[in-house]
C-alpha positions in Angstrom: 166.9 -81.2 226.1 168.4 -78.7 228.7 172.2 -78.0 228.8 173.8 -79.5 231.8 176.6 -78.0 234.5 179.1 -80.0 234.7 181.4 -78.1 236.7 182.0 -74.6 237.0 185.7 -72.8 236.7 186.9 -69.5 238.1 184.5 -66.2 237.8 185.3 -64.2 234.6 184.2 -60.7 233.3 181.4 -60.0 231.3 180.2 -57.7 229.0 176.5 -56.6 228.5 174.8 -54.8 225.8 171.4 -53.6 226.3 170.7 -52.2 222.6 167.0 -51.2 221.4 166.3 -52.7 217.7 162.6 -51.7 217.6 160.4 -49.5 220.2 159.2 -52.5 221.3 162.3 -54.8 220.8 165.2 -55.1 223.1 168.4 -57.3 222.1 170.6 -58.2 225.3 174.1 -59.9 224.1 176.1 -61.4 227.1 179.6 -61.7 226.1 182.1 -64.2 228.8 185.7 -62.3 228.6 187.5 -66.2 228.8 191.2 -66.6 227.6 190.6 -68.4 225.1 189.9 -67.9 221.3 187.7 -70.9 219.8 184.6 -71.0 217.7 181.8 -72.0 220.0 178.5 -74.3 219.5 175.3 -72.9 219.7 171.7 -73.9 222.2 169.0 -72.2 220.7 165.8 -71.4 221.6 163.6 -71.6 218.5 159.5 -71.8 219.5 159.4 -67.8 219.8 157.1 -65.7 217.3 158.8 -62.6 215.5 161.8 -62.2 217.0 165.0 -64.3 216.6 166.0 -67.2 219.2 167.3 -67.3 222.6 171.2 -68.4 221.6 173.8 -69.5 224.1 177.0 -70.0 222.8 179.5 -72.6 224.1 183.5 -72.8 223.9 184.3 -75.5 222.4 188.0 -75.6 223.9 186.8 -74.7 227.6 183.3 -75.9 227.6 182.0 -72.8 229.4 179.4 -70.5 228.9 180.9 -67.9 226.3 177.8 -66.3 225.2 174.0 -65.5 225.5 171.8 -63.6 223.4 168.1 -62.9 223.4 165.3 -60.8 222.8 162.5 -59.1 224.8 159.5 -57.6 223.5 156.3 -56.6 226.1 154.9 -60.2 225.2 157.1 -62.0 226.9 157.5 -60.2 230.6 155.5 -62.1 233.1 155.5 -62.1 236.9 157.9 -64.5 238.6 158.2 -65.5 242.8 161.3 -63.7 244.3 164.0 -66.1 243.9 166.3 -67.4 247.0 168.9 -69.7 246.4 172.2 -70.0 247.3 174.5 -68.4 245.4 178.6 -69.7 244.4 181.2 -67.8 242.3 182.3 -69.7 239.1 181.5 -69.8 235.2 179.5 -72.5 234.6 181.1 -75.6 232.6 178.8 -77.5 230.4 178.7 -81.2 229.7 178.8 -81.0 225.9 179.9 -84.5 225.3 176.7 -86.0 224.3 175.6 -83.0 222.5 177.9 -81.0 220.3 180.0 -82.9 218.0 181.5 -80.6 216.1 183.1 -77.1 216.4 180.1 -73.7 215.6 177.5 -76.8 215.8 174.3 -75.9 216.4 171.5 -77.4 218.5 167.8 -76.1 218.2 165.0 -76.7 220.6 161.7 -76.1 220.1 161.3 -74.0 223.1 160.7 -70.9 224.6 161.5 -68.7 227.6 159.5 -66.1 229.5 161.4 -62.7 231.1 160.7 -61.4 234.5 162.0 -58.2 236.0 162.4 -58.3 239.8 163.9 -55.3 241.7 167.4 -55.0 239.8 167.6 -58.3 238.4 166.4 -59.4 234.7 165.8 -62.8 235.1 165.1 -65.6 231.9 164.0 -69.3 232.2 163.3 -72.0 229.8 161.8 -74.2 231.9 158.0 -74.2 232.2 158.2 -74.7 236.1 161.9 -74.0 237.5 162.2 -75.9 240.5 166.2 -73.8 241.2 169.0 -75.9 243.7 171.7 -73.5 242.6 172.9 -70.4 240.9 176.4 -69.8 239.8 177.7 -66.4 239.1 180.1 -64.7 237.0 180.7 -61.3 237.1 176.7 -60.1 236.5 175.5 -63.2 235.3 173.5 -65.8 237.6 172.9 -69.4 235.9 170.5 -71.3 237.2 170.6 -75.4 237.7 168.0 -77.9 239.2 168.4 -80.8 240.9 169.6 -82.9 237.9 172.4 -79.8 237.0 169.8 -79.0 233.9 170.4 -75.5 233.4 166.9 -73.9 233.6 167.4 -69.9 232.8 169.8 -67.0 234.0 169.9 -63.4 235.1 171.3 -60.4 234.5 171.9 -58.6 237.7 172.8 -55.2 239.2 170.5 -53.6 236.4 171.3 -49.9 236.0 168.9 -47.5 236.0 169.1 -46.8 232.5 168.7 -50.6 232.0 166.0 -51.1 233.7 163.9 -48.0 232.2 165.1 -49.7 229.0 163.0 -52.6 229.8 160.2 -51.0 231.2 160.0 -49.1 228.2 158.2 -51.4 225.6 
């Protein structure tokens, strides 16, 4: 069960922390600077081995994508196509309706998601074959939809150098 776009609002400001736990463990925590100050709902990511889910957090006042964060360890890089897709401003709003029904709910899937580094992009899907119609982007952050508005993965772009040595490193 995939979240789904429903809409997407004006572009906001994130903030992202590259922080190395282990030599071989990265954390990355995404962090949507949006105006307003709810507990979100959590979509998590459970069917990985020795490292903690994939989490993204959801406002529960504005429905938009508040939070993300995941791990990466030198299991999980694989080699991914170069992705082209057309590309609109906008955080993403989720329908939550049928999903959450309470505030800091939480919704585990038993899934997983592989990483991919391409050029300066660090790039995560949960779906097994991504077939992407659209990515929305805030600030950094790309989101990726199909063609039912399932959101399939995400990316962190305009890696710095230091970011990207960070990853390469484990």
């Amino acid at each position: 069960m995939y979240l789904m776009k429903k809409d997407i609002v004006e572009e906001t400001k994130t903030e992202i922390c590259f922080e190395k736990i282990v030599d071989d463990l990265i954390m990355i925590s995404i962090t949507n600077e949006l105006p307003f100050d709810s507990i979100p709902s959590y979509w998590r990511l459970t069917k990985v081995t020795g490292i903690p889910p994939l989490e993204i957090g959801i406002d529960c006042k504005s429905h938009c994508l508040a939070s993300i964060t995941f791990y990466l360890d030198s299991t999980m890089i694989v080699e991914w196509p170069e992705i082209k897709v057309d590309v609109a401003n906008g955080n993403v709003v989720i329908d939550e309706s049928p999903r959450f029904q309470h505030k800091n709910d939480f919704i585990d899937i038993s899934g997983n998601y592989r990483i991919c580094l391409q050029k300066n992009k660090l790039l995560c899907f949960f779906a097994d074959s991504p077939e992407i119609k659209q990515a929305y982007r805030t600030d950094r952050i790309e989101v990726y939809v199909d063609m039912m508005n399932n959101i399939i993965g995400f990316a962190v772009c305009d890696l710095s150098v230091q970011e990207i040595n960070m990853v390469k490193s484990i």
